[in-house]
N, C-alpha and C positions, 0 to 999 in steps of 0.2 A: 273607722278607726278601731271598734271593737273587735271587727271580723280581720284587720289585719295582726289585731293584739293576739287574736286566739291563734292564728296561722301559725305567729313569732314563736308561740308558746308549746304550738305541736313540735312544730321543727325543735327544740331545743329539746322536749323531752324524750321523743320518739328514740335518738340513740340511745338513750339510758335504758328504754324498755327493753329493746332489742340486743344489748349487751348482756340482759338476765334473760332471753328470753330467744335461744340462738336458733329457734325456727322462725321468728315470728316474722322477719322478712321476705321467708317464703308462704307465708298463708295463704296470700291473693297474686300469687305469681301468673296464674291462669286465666286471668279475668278476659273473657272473651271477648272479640274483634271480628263481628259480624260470621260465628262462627269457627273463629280460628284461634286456635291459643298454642300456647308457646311453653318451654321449659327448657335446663339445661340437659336432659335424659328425656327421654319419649320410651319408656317401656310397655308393648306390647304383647299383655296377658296375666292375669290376675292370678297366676299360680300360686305356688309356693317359691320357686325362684323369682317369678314379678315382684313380688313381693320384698320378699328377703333385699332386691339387687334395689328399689326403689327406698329401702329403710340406707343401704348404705350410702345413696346418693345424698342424701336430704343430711343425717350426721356427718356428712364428709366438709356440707357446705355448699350445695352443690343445687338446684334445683332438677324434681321429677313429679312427673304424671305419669298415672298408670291409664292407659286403652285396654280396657275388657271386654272381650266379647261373654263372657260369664256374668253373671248377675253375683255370683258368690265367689268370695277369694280363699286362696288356699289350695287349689288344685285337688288332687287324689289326698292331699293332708287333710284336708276338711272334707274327703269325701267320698272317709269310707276306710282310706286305706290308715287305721289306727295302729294295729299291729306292726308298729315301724320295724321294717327290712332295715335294720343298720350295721351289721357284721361286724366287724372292732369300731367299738365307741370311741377309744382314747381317739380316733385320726375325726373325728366329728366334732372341729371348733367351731369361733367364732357364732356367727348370727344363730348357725343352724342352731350351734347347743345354747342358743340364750332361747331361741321356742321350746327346746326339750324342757330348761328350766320354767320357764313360763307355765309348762303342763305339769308339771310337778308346784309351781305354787297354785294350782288353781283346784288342785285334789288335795292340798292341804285346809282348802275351808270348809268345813263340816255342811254347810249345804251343797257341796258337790256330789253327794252320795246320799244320791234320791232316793235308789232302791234297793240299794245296801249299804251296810257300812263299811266302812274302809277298814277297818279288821277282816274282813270277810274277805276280803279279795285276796285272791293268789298274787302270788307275787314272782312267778315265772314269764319269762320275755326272750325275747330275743338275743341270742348270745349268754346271757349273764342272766341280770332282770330286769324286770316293768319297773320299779320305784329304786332307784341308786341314789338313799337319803344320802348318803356320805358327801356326794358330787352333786346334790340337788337337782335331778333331773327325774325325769318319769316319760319311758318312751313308749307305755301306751294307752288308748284314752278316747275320747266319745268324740265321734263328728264337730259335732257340734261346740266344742269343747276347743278345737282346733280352731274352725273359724272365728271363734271372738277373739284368737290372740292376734290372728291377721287382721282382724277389724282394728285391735287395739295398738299395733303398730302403726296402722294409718294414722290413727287419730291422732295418737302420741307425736307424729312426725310430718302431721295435717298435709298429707298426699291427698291429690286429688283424686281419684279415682273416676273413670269414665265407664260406667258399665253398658251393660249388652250392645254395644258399639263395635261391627263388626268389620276388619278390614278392605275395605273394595280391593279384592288380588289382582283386577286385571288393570285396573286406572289409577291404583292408592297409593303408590310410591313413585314420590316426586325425585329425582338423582339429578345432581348436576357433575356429569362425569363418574367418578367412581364416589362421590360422597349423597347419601340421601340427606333432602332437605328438610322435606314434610312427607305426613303419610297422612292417605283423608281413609274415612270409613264409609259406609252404605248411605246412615245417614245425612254424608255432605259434610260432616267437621272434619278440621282441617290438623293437622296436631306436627310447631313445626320445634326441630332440636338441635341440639349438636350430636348430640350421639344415642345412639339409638338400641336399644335392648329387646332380640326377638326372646320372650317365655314363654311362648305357645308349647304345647305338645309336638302341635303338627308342624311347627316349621314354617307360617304361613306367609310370615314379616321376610322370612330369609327367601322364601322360593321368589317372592312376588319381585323381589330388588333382584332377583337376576344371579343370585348365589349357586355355583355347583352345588349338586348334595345326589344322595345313593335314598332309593327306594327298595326292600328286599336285603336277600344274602350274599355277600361277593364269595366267589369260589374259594377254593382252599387255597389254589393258587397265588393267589391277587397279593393276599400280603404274609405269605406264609403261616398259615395257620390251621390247625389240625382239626380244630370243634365248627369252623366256617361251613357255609353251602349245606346241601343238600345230605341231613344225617341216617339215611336209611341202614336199619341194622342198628344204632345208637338208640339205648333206649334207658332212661332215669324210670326205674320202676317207679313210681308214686304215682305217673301220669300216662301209662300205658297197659295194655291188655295181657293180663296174666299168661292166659289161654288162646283157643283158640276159638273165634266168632266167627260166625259166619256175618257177611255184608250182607247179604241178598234180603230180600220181603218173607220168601220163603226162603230158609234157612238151606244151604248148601243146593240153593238152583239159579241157575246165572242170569235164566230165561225170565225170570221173574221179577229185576230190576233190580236196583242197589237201595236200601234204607233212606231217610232222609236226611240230608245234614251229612253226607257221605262222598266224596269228589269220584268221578270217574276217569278222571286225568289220571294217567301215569304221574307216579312221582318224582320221576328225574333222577340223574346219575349222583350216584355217594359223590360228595363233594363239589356239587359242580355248582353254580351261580344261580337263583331264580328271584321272582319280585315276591315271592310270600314273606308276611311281614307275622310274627310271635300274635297269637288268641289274641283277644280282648274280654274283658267283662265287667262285671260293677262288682264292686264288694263291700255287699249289702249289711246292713247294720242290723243285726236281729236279735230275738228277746225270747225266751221261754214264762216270761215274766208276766202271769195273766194280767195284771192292772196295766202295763204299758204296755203290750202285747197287740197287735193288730195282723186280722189273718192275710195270708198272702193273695196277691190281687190273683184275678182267672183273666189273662188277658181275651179280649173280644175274639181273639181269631184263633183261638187255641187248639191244638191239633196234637192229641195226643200220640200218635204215631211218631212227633218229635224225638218219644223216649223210648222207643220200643229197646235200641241200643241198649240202654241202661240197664229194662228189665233181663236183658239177657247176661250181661254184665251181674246181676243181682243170682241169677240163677247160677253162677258159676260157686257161687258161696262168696265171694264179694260182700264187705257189712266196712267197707270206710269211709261211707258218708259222709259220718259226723267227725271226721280227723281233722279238717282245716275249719273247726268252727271255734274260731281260737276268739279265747274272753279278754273283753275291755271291760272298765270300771260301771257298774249299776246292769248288770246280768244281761251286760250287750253280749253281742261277738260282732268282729270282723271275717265276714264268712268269704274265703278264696278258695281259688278249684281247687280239688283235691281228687285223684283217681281217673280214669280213662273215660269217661265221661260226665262229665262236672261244668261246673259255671262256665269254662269259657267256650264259647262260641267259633270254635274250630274253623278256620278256612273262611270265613263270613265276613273278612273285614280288608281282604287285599287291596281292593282299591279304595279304603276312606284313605290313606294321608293325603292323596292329588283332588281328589274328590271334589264337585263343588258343596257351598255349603246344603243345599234340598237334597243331595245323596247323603254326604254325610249323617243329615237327619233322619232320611230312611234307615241308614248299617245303624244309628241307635236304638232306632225303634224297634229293628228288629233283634238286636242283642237284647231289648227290655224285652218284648216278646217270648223268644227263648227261653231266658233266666228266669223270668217269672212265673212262664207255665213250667219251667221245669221244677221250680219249688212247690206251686199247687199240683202239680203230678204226684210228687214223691210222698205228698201231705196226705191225698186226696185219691189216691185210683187204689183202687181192690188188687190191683195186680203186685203191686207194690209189697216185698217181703214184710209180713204185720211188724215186724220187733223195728223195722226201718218205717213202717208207715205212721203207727201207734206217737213212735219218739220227733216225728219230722214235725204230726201234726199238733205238738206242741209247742211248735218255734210261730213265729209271725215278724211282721216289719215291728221296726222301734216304732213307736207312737208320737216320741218326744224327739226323731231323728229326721230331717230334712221334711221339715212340717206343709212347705208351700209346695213340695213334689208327691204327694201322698205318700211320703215316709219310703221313699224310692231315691236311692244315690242324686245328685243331679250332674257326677262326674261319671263318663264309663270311662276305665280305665286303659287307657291308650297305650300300652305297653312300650312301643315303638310306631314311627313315623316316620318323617324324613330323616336324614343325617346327612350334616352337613359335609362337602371333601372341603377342608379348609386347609389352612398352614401349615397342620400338624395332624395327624390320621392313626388315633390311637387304634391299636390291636389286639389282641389278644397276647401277645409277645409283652406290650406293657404290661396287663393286669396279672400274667403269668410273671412278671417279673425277671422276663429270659433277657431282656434290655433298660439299659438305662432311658427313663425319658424327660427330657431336655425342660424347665422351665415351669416347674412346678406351680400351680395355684388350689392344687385341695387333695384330697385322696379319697381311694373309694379302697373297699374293703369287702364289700359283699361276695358271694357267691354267683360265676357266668350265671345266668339264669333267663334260658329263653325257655319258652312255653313254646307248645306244639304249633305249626306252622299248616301243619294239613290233616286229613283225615282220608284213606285211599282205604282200595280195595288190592290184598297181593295179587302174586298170579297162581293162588293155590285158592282163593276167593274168601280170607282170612280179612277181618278190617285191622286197619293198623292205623297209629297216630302218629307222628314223627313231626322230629323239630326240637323238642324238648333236651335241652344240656343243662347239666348243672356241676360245676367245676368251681373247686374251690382256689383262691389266690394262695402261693406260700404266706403271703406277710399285706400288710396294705400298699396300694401300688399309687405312683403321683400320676393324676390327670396335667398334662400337660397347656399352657394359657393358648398353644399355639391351635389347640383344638375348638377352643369356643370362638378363633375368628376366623372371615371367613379369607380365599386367598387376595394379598391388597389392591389386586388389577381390577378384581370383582367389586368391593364396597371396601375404602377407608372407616366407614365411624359405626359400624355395625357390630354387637356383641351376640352369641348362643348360646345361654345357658343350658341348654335343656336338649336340644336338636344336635348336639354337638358331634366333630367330626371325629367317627369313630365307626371302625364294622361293626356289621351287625352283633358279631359275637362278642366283642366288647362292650358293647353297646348293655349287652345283659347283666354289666355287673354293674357299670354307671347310672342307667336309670333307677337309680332309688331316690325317695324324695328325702333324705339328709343332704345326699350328695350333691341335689338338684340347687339347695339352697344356699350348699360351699358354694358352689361355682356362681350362682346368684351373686352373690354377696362380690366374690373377687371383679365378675363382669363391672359393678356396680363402683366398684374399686380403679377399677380401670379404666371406666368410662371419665373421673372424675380426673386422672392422670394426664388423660388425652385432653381433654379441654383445659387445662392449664399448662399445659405443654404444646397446646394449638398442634399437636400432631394425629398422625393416624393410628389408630388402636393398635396396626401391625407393630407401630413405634413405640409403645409406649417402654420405658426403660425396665426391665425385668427387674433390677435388683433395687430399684426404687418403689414397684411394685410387692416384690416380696417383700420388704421391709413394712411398710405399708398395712399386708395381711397379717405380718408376723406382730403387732404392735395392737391388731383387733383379735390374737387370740385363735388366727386361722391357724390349722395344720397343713405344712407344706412342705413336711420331712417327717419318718417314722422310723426309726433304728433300733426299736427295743426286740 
């Protein structure tokens, strides 16, 4: 009698908690079945779009889990990349600007500023500036600083999160016709949904279900586009060689052999199509700060001959080292390549997006390789101009930054990946704003910006870098819904925030992580449309979705 009394007494009061308490019926949505568990969203990867798109499921009403193969959430936001790339702020609503707020309330409590005061810090950023008390935001700010607020959106919104859980690509997506069911991981769980969210970098949810997508640069041709394919002769001074080098071991002898780190491929025709995909690198969180100050590691296999490039580079009178070692709050930097030989790892990474995952792991070990001895190089060798050697070997890793990786990124920064060909195939025609484009769900605003795609030797025996554009939009351009899905004969209930369909050369102004966590957010919006409307993502009503975004604060129009 008593054990039915208490049952009578749950059930009656359990609505009343959950009337005040409008997650709480999703806490234990996940509770596992020999392995297999369930949600109304199955979001695939703990970025800053996973993220963001699993926060709007869960407030919509809506049940999500996130599948991480990351251990850490937050993507390049949490990891590294602080100096946020956000080119007009006003088109940055919604979720994205309630994290920028979130980093500006968390540098307003006086133990955030360990190693200086917040007086002390400049107050120059991106566009405008780092701290916009008016509008309460703060766009830029420590790793580590990052990932507590995506820890604190989980919590607040009690997602479950599935970490270092990595996708089985060849067996792991379950489809019954054009809809997937479930998707299992390596280890054997089984994760089943209605709809489903790839925020991988790589695209790995969208390749494995069978999705079109472009690896590389499509020709000029392809979709009309001037800055596409193959940019020989195109050259963004900041990341190319002033003068003139020689490639060779010995300097202007052919017989000699090419440098390291130097392709002996021809580069291919101005304009024409190839699979090189934009550098990669880490951007490393560093300190001149002796108390948190840690010197930089000498990787085991270090081979200074890496840098000889550089020294020669240095000899030309060359002194812009330290240009991209741009400051965050307590005497960090967010340190990004800067000049004709710098952090990224040139030509070294064409084949990670198809890659399986033990390559992939080799192309990062060898980017950390790279990047690290080329900071104990620049620290550390006699050859090294002194005014450049003296000042380098003042910096070190943050002490207090990515503490379980020895104070080493634990994102490399994936610039580009796959891209999906979906519904809608933004261009560079969009972001240039020479067309109207259909069906807005966010806007991007930044600057084309792809980084060098190869490293060649001319035919005058000169090295040269190519690939790099940087093209600025007239005004901010709308990302179109019809881009993040994929086409509807391919997969119904699939969404791309991150992978989206776009060339290559578009593609350089859309990968920023504000933008990453608009489209986050609207996927996440739209995921919850379709399952209430029992249709396919292709379906969902545009202007019941704008509405929708437009009600959380998204920008999905800019006319000023």
């Amino acid at each position: 009698m008593k054990i039915f009394l208490y049952a009578f007494l749950i059930l009656l009061i359990l609505p009343l908690f959950s009337a005040h308490n409008p997650h709480f019926k999703y806490a234990n949505f996940s509770a596992a079945k020999n392995g297999k568990y369930e949600a109304d969203v199955i979001i695939y990867g703990g970025t800053s779009a996973g993220v963001i798109a699993a926060v709007e499921v869960v407030r919509s009403g809506k049940t999500a889990l996130i599948v991480s193969p990351d251990k850490h959430l937050g993507g390049l936001s949490a990891g590294g990349l602080g100096y946020t790339d956000t080119g007009n702020k006003e088109v940055i609503g919604g979720l994205s600007r309630e994290f920028y707020h979130r980093v500006w309330l968390a540098y307003q409590k006086p133990d955030a500023w360990l190693w200086q005061k917040q007086s002390e810090y400049g107050n120059k950023g991106q566009s405008t500036i780092a701290i916009d008390g008016k509008n309460r935001t703060m766009w830029i700010f420590e790793p580590h600083v990052a990932e507590k607020i995506y820890e604190d959106f989980i919590k607040e919104n009690k997602i479950r999160v599935f970490r270092d859980e990595w996708l089985n690509r060849e067996k792991g997506v379950i489809k019954n016709k054009e809809k997937i069911v479930a998707i299992k991981t390596l280890s054997g769980k089984e994760y089943k949904g209605k709809v489903f969210i790839d925020a991988t970098y790589e695209g790995d949810l969208m390749a494995a279900a069978g999705i079109s997508y472009h690896v590389g640069r499509e020709g000029m041709a392809q979709y009309n586009e001037k800055f596409n394919g193959v940019q020989t002769g195109v050259y963004h001074q900041p990341l190319h060689f002033k003068t003139n080098i020689s490639g060779y071991r010995i300097p202007d002898d052919s017989n000699s052999g090419v440098l390291p780190l130097i392709s002996n491929d021809p580069p291919g025709i101005y304009g024409s199509e190839d699979k090189r995909i934009q550098a990669y690198c880490f951007r490393m969180c560093m300190t001149n700060h002796p108390e948190n100050r840690v010197p930089f590691p000498k990787p085991e296999n270090y081979n200074a001959n890496n840098y000889e490039l550089l020294l020669r580079e240095f000899a030309t009178g060359w002194r812009g080292w330290f240009n991209k070692f741009d400051n965050i709050p307590n005497k960090k930097t967010d340190t990004n390549n800067h000049g004709a030989v710098s952090t990224d790892n040139i030509g070294m990474n064409h084949d990670y997006p198809e890659a399986s995952y033990q390559r992939r792991k080799e192309i990062i070990k060898q980017h950390f390789d790279y990047q690290a001895g080329l900071q104990w190089f620049v620290a550390n060798d006699p050859r090294v101009p002194e005014d450049i050697r003296v000042k380098m070997a003042t910096y070190g890793l943050a002490k207090d930054e990515f503490i379980d990786n020895n104070n080493w990124p634990h994102q490399l920064y994936v610039r580009e990946a796959r891209r999906m060909i979906g519904e809608y195939i933004t261009t560079e025609n969009d972001v240039l704003k020479k067309k109207e484009t259909p069906k807005s769900i966010g806007m991007g605003s930044y600057n084309i910006d792809s980084h060098n795609v190869q490293r060649y030797i001319t035919a005058e025996g000169y090295v040269q870098n190519e690939g790099d554009i940087s093209v600025k939009p007239p005004a901010p351009y709308s990302i179109s819904y019809g881009s993040i899905v994929p086409k509807k004969q391919e997969c119904n209930n699939l969404l791309v925030p991150i992978c989206v369909s776009s060339s290559h050369i578009a593609y350089g102004s859309i990968r920023m992580e504000p933008v990453f966590m608009v489209l986050g957010q609207s996927a996440g919006a739209a995921a919850k449309l379709a399952i209430e409307k029992n249709c396919a993502v292709q379906d969902v009503p545009y202007q019941e979705l704008k509405k929708v975004l437009e009600l959380k604060n998204q920008i999905v129009a800019y006319n000023k």
